[in-house]
N, C-alpha and C positions, 0 to 999 in steps of 0.2 A: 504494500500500500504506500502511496506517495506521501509526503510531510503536507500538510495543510497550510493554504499560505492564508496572510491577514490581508483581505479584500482591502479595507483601508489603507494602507500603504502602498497598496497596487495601484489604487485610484488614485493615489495623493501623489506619486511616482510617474504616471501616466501623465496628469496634469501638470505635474514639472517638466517634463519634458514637451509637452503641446506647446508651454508658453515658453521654453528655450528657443523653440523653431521659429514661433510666432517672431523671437525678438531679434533673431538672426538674419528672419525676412526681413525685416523693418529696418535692420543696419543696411542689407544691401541696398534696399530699397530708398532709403532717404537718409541713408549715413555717410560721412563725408571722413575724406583719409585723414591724417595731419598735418602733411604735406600741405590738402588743398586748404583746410583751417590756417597753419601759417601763410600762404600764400592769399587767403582773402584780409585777413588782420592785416596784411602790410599795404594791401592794397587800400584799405579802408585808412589806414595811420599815413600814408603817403596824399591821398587824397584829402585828407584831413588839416595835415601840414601845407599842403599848395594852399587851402582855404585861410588858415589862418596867415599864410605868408603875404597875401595880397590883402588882408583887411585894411584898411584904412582907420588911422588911430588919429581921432579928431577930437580935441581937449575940451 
């Protein structure tokens, strides 16, 4: 006769695993490397400093 398993931890197991896929899709899907996070942050800090470089500072 086989060993008896505990349905609850089968379902709570199953479930952790649904929602690891779930978030794996969701990296591919609308997750961004590091590479392109530094590469927008600099674009955003370079853009930023051209803005500030041409303000006009009137007393």
């Amino acid at each position: 006769m086989t060993t008896p398993i505990n349905l609850n931890k089968h379902r709570k197991a199953r479930a952790r695993a649904d929602r690891k896929a779930q978030a794996d899709a969701n990296a591919v899907k609308f997750g961004r490397s590091r590479d392109q996070k530094a590469r927008e942050t600099a674009a955003d800090e370079r853009a930023r400093r051209l803005l500030d470089d041409h303000r006009r500072e009137d007393g």
